[in-house]
C-alpha positions as CSV (number, residue, x, y, z in Angstrom):
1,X,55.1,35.8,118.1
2,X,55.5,39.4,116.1
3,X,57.9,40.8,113.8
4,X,60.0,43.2,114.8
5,X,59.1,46.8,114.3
6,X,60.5,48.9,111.0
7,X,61.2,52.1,112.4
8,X,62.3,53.4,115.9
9,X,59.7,53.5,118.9
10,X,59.4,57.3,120.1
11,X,61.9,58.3,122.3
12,X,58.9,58.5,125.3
13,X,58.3,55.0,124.8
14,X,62.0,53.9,124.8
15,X,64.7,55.8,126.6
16,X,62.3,58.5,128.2
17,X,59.6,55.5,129.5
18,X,60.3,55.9,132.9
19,X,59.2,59.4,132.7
20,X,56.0,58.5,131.4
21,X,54.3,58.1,135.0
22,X,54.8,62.1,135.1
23,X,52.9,62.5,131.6
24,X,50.1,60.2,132.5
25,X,48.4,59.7,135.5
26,X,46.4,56.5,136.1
27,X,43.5,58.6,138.1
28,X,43.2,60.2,134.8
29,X,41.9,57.8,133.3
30,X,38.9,56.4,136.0
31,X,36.0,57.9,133.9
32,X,37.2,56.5,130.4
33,X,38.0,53.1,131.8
34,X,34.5,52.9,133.7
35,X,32.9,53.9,130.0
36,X,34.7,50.8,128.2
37,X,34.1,48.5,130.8
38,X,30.0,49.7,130.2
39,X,30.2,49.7,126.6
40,X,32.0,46.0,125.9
41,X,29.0,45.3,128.4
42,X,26.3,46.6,126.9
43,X,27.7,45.6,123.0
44,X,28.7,41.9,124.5
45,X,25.5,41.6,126.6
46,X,27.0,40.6,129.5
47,X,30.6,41.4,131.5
48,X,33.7,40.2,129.5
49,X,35.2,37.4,131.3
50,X,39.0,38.4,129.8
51,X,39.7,41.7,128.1
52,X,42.5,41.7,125.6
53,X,44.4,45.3,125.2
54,X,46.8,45.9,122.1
55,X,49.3,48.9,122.5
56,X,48.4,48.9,126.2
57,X,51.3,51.5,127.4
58,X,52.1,52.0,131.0
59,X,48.3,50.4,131.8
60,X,46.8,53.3,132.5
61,X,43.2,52.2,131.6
62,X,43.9,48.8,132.3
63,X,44.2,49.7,135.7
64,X,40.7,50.6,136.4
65,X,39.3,47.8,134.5
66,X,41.1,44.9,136.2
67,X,39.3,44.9,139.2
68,X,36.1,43.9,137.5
69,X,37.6,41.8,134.2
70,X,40.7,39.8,134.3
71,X,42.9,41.2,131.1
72,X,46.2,40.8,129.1
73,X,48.1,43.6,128.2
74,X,50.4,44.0,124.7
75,X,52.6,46.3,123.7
76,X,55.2,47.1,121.3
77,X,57.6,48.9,124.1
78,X,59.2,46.2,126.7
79,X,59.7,49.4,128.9
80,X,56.4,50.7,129.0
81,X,55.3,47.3,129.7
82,X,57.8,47.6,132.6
83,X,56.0,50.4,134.1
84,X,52.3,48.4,133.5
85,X,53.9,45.5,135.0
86,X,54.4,47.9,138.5
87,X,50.8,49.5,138.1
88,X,49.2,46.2,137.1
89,X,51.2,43.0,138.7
90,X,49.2,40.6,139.1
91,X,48.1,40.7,134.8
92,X,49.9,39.0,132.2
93,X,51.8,41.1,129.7
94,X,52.9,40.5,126.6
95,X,55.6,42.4,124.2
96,X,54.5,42.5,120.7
97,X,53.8,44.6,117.6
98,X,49.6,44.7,117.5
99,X,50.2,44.3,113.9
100,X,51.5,40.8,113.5
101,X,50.9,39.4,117.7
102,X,49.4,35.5,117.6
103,X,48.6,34.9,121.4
104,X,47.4,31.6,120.9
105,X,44.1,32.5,123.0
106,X,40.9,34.2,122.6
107,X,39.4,36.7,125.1
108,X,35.7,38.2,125.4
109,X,36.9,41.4,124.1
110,X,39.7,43.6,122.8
111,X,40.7,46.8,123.3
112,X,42.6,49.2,120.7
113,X,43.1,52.4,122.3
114,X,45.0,55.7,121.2
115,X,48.0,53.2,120.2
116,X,46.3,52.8,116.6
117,X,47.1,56.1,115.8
118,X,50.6,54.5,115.3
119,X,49.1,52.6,112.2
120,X,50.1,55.7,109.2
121,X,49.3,53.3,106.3
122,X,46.1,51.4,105.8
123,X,48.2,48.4,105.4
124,X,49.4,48.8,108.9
125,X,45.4,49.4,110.3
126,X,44.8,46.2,108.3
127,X,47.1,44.3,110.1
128,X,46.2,45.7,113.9
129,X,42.3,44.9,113.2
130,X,43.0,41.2,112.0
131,X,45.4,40.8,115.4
132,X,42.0,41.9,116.6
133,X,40.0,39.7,115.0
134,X,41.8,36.2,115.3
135,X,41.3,36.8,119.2
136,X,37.5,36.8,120.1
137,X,35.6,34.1,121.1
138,X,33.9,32.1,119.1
139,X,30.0,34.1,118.6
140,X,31.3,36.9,120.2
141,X,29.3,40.2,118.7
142,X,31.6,42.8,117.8
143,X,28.7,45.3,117.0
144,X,28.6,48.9,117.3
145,X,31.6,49.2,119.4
146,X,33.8,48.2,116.5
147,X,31.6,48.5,113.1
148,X,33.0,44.7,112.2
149,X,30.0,42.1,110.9
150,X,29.4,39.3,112.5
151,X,30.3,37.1,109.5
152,X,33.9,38.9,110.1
153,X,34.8,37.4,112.8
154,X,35.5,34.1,113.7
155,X,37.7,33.2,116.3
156,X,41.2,32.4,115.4
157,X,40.3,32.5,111.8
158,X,42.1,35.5,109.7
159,X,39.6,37.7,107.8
160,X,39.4,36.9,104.2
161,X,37.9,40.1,102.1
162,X,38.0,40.5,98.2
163,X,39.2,44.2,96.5
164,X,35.3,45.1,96.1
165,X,34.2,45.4,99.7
């Protein structure tokens, strides 16, 4: 399903994970979820009907969102999907490195949030939009909210682009 990451997760996301509830409050995050969730509406032109989230963390956002949109959550650290898995439990979760992650499944919408900063090298950003590419449905309009073309996406379909664009 991924590859295996090349360096070490951050010690908050491994051995320190269970302290992240004391870093990062779910209430925190209310106002930003409730903006998504109207965004992906207004881009999409109607609700998403399944949200996907790479690099989804303890499921802070996610949190706020699954009462209205049915989601699945990824993430490269097993024991911060531990602590999503309390705060969300009733949501599928997945392990996985947003770089190289093959669900098998498409969903309405994705959602990349602070975890990209974890892609240094554009080979690495690459990687993490194509994940996020092979996984809308089929005419779904990526629009503003992502800058991707339409023609770029195509559902479970890698994106082929030459040197010159």
């Amino acid at each position: 399903m991924a590859t295996t990451p090349t360096t070490p997760l951050p010690r908050l996301y491994a051995g320190l994970a269970a302290w992240w509830p004391l870093f990062s409050r779910p209430e925190d995050y209310a106002e930003e979820a409730a903006w998504i969730l109207n965004v992906l509406g207004e881009t999409l032109g109607h609700k998403p009907r399944h949200i996907l989230e790479l690099g989804a963390g303890g499921g802070n956002i996610a949190s706020h969102i699954i009462p209205h949109v049915p989601m699945t959550l990824t993430d490269l650290s097993g024991r911060m999907l531990e602590i999503s898995r309390r705060l969300n439990p009733n949501t599928e979760h997945f392990e996985g490195d947003m770089r190289s992650l093959r669900l098998g499944k498409t969903f309405d919408a994705v959602i990349i949030h602070d975890a990209i900063m974890y892609m240094t090298t554009a080979r690495d950003l690459v990687a993490a939009l194509a994940t996020r590419a092979r996984t809308p449905r089929a005419g779904w309009r990526a629009g503003s909210a992502s800058g991707l073309r339409r023609r770029d996406v195509r559902a479970a379909r890698p994106v082929r682009r030459t040197r010159r664009e």
